[in-house]
N, C-alpha and C positions, 0 to 999 in steps of 0.2 A: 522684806527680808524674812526666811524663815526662822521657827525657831530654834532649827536647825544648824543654819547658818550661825546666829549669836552665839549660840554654845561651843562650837569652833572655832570663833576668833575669844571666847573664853580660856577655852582651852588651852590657847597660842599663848595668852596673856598669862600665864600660871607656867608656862614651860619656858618665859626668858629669865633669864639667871641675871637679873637684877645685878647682884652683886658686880658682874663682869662687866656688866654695861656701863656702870660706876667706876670702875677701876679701869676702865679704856678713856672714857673722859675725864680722869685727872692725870694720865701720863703724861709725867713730862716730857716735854721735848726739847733738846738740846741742842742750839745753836753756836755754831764757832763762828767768831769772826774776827780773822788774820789778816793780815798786812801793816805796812804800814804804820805804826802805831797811833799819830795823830789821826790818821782818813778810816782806822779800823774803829778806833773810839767816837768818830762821831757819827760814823756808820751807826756801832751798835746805839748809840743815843738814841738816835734819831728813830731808829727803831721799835725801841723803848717808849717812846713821847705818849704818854696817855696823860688828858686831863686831872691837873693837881698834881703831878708825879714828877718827880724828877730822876736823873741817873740812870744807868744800864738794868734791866731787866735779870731779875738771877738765872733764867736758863740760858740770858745768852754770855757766852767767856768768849773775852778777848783775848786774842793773843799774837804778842808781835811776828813778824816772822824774820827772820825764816823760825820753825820751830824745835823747840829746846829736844834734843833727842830722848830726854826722859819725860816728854809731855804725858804717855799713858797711853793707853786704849785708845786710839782712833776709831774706834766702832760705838766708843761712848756719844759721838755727835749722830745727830738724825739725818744734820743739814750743817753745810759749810759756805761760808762768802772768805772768798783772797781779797783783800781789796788792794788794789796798786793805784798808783799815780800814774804810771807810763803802762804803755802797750805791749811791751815785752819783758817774760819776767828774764829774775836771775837765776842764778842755780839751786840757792835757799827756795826760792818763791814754787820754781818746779817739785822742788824734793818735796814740799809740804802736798800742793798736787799730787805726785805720785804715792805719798803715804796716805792722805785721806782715801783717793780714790783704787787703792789696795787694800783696804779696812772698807769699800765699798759705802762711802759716806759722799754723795751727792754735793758736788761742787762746784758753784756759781760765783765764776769770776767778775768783779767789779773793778770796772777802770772807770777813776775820778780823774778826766782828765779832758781838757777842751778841745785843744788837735785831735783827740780820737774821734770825738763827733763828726769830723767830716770825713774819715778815712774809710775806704771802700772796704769793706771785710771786716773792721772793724769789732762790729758785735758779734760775729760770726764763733761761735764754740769750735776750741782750736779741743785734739785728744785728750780725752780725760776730765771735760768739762763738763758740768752736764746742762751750763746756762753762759751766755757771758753780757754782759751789762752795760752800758755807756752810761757813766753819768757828767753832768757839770759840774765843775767845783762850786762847791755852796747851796748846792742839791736843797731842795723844801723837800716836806711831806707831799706835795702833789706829785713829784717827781718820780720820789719814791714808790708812790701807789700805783703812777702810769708806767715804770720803767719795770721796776723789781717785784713789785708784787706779783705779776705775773707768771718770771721768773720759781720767785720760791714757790709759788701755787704748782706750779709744772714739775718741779723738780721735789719736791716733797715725795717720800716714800710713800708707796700705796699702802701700807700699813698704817700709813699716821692719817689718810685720808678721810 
C-alpha cells in the first residue's frame, strides 16, 4: 500500500462525524406490542428474556387492544406485533391495523393459536400487514428466534437497519 493510499483512508478517518455515528447507535427503538393482554404480555416477556433480567424491556409498551383512541402518535412505534389468539381479527383488532399502518409503522401479526398451524394460508400477510406469524401456545425462545425473529429482521425499517 502506498503512502498515498494511508493518507486517504486518514483522511476518511478525520471526515466521520463521530458524534453521529454515536447518536444512531443509541437510538431507541420502539416497539408495540398489542393484543390480547395476557398473549401481548408474555409476548413482550419473552422478548425481553436476557440472562439475570427480568420483566418487559422499556422500549417495548404493551398495550391491550383494541386501542384507547387517545393512545398518541402512532409514528412514535418503529415496529408493531397484534398478537391474537384466533385467526380472524375483530373490528377494534383492524382499526389498531389500520391506524398503525396509516402512521406507516410496520406491522406483524402474531397468531398464538394451535388450529392455525395447520390451516392453508394461514401465515400468509392478509392487507396491511407487513409479516404474519404462527405461533403455539406456550411458544420458547427457540420458537421465537425460528419463527419471528425473522419476521421483525424483514420488517424493521431500513433506517433502523
Amino acid at each position: 500500500m502506498s503512502l498515498g493510499a494511508v493518507g486517504n483512508i486518514f483522511n476518511t478517518i478525520r471526515q466521520l462525524d463521530l458524534n453521529a455515528i454515536k447518536k444512531d447507535a443509541e437510538r431507541r427503538v420502539t416497539l408495540l406490542v398489542a393484543g390480547e393482554p395476557e398473549l401481548a404480555q408474555t409476548l413482550a416477556v419473552e422478548l425481553s428474556t436476557a440472562p439475570g433480567k427480568e420483566g418487559v424491556h422499556p422500549w417495548i409498551i404493551v398495550q391491550p387492544l383494541p386501542l384507547a383512541v387517545d393512545t398518541g402518535d402512532m409514528s412514535q412505534y418503529h415496529l408493531a406485533l397484534i398478537v391474537l389468539g384466533e385467526l380472524d381479527m375483530n373490528e377494534g383488532q383492524h382499526s389498531a391495523l389500520r391506524r398503525l399502518h396509516d402512521a406507516k409503522v410496520p406491522v406483524i401479526v402474531v397468531i398464538v393459536n394451535e388450529a392455525a398451524q395447520t390451516q392453508v394460508g394461514a401465515d400468509l400477510p392478509r392487507p396491511r400487514e407487513a409479516a404474519r406469524v404462527l405461533l403455539p401456545p406456550g411458544f420458547d425462545e427457540v420458537t421465537l428466534q425460528s419463527r419471528l425473529a425473522p419476521a421483525l429482521l424483514q420488517s424493521v425499517p431500513s433506517d433502523l437497519k
